[in-house]
C-alpha positions as semicolon CSV with decimal commas, in nm:
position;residue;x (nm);y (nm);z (nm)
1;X;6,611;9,731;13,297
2;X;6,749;9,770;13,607
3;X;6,772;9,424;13,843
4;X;6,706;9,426;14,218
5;X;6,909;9,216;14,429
6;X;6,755;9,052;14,717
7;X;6,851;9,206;14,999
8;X;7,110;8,945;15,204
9;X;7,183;8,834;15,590
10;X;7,581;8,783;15,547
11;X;7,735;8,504;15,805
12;X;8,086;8,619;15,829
13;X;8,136;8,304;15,880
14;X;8,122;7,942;15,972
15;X;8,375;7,809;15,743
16;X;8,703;7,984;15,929
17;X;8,687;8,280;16,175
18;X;8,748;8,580;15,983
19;X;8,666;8,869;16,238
20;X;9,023;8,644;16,426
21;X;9,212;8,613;16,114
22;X;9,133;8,830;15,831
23;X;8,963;9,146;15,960
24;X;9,160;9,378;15,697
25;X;9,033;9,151;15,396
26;X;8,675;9,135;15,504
27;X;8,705;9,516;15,527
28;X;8,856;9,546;15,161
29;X;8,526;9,351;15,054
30;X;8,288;9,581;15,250
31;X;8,473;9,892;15,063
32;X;8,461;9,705;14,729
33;X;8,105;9,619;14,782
34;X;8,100;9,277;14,680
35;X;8,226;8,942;14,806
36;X;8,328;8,631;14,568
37;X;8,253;8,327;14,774
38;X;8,281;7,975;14,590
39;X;8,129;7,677;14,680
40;X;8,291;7,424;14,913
41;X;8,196;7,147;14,722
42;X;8,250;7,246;14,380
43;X;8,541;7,534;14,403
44;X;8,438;7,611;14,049
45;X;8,129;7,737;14,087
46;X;8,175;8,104;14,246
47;X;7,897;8,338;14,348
48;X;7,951;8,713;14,346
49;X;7,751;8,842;14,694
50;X;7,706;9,194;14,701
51;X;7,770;9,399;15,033
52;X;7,631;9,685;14,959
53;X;7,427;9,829;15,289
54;X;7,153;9,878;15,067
55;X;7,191;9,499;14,967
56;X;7,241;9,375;15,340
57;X;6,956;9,334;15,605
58;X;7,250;9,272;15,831
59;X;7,596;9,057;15,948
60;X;7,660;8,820;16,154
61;X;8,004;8,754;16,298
62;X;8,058;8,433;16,418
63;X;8,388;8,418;16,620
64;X;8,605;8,307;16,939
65;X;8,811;8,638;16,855
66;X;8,626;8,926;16,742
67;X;8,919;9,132;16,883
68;X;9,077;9,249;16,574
69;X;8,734;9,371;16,446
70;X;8,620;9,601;16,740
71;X;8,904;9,879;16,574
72;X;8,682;9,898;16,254
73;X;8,334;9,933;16,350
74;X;8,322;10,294;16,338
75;X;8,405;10,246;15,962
76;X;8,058;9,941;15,917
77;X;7,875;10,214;16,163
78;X;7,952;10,490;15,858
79;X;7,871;10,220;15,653
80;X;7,481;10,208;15,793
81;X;7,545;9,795;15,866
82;X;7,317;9,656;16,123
83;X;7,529;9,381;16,281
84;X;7,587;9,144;16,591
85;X;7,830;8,903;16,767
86;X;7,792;8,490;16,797
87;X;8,082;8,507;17,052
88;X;8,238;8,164;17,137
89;X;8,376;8,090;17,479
90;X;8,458;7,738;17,587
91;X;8,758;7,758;17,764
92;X;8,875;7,453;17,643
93;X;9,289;7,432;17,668
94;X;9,489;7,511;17,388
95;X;9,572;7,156;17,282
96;X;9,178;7,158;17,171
97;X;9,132;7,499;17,074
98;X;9,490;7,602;16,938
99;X;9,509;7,993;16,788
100;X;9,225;8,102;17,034
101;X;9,292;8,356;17,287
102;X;9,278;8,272;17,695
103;X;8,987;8,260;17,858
104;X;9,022;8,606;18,036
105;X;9,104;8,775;17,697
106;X;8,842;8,642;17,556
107;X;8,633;8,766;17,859
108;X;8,774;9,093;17,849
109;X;8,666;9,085;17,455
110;X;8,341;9,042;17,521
111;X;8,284;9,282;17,801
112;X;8,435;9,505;17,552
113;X;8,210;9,463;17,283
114;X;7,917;9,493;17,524
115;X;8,003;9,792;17,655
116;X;7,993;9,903;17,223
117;X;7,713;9,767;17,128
118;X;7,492;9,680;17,399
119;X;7,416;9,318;17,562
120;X;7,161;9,235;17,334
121;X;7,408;9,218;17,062
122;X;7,658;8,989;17,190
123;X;7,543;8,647;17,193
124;X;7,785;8,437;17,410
125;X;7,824;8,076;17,253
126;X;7,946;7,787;17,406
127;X;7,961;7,479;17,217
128;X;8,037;7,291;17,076
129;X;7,979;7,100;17,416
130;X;8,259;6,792;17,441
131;X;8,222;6,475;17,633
132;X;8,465;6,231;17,765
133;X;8,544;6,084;18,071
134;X;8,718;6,489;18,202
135;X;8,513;6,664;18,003
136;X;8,195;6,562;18,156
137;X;7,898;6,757;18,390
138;X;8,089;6,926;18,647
139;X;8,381;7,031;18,391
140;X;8,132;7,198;18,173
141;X;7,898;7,372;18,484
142;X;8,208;7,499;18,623
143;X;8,294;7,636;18,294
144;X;7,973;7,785;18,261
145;X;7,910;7,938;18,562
146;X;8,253;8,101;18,586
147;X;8,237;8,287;18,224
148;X;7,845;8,374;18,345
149;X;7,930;8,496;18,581
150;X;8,205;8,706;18,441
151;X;7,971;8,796;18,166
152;X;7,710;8,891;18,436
153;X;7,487;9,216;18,289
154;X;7,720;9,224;17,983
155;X;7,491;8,974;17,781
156;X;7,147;8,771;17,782
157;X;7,152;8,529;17,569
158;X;7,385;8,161;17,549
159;X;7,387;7,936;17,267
160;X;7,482;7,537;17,359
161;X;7,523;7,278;17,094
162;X;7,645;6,938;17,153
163;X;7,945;6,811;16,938
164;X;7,844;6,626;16,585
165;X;8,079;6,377;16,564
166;X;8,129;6,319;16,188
167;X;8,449;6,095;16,050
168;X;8,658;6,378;15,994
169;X;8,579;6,542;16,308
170;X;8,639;6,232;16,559
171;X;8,981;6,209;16,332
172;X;9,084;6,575;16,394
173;X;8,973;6,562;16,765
174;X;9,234;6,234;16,795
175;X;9,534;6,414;16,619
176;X;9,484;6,650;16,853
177;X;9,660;6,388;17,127
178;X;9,414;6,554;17,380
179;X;9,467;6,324;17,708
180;X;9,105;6,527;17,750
181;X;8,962;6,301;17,519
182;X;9,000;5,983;17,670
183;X;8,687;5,796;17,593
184;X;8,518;6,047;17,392
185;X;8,137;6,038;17,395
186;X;8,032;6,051;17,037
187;X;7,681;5,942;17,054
188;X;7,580;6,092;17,441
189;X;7,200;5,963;17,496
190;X;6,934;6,226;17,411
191;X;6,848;6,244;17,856
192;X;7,171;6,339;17,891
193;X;7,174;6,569;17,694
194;X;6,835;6,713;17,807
195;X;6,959;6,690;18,168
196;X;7,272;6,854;18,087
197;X;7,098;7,105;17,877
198;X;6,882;7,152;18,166
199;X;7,146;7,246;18,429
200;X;7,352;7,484;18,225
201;X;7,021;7,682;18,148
202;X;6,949;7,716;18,542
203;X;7,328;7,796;18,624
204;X;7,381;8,028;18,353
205;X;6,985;8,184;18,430
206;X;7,122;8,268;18,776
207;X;7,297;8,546;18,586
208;X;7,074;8,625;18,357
209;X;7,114;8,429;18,085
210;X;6,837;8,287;17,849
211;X;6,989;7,946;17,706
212;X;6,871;7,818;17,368
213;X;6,990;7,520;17,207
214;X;7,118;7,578;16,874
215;X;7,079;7,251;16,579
216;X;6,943;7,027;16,864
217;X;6,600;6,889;16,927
């Protein structure tokens, strides 16, 4: 008896960027047809995902560098994979975002893509959204309205999250030695937030962007 496997959305991927840093392996796995991915939590335990296009209702690439990828999607095109781009641009400087290309490369990248694939499948991310005493309102709508406006006609849709500051997160963010950081928000009230939210999705809408908030209430 033969057994049907469900048919799969694959998130390549939240747990490291691998359209930045391991394009040629994730492309070995799409030839192989399969994927062994183990569990975070119990490295043990190790499930075998099939990629199979007949298997896959579509990817999602989650990245701040999709650059190395844009070279092999004539070969996921072949392939029959329906796919699109969560495409992260903060800007932030290198001493918070270290291995992540400049802010005009990564504009470049995405204007790139677009011009592939079409604006509706190249979702422009920015988040996760940091707040300290620089890193506050007018750092961030500055931010935002230069990269929308760069992105102008090349996209539609921005994705905002505000940062989750969990233990190991707040102690990552301080080894960082970030002068940025100094006094770190890590509990902003819920009507900031909102009026933040608020003024990124007019500033960004002025260029046609539709902002949606992604894990937030």
């Amino acid at each position: 008896m033969a057994i049907k496997t469900k048919p799969n959305i694959i998130i390549v991927s939240r747990r490291t960027d691998i359209p930045a840093f391991y394009t040629s392996w994730f492309m070995q796995r799409i030839e192989a047809g399969h994927v062994l991915v183990p569990n975070p939590i119990n490295p043990r335990q190790i499930s075998r995902v099939s990629l199979l296009p007949s298997d896959v209702v579509g990817i999602v690439f989650w990245s701040k560098n999709p650059r190395p990828l844009i070279a092999r999607l004539s070969e996921l095109d072949c392939f029959g994979f329906r796919y699109y781009f969560q495409f992260t641009i903060t800007s932030y400087p290198p001493d918070l975002e270290p291995n992540s290309p400049s802010w005009e490369d990564a504009v470049d990248t995405f204007l790139c893509l677009s011009r592939r694939l079409g604006p509706e499948r190249v979702v422009w991310r920015y988040d996760p959204i940091i707040l300290s005493e620089a890193l506050c309102r007018p750092y961030h709508l500055d931010r935002i309205e230069r990269t929308a406006q760069a992105l102008q006609g090349a996209g539609n849709r921005l994705v905002i999250s505000f940062l989750d500051v969990y233990r190991k997160t707040e102690r990552n963010l301080r080894a960082t030695g970030s002068p940025l950081l100094q006094g770190l928000v890590t509990d902003p009230p819920a009507d900031q937030m909102r009026t933040l939210a608020c003024e990124i999705a007019s500033c960004a809408g002025a260029y046609g962007f539709q902002v949606e908030a992604c894990a937030e209430s």
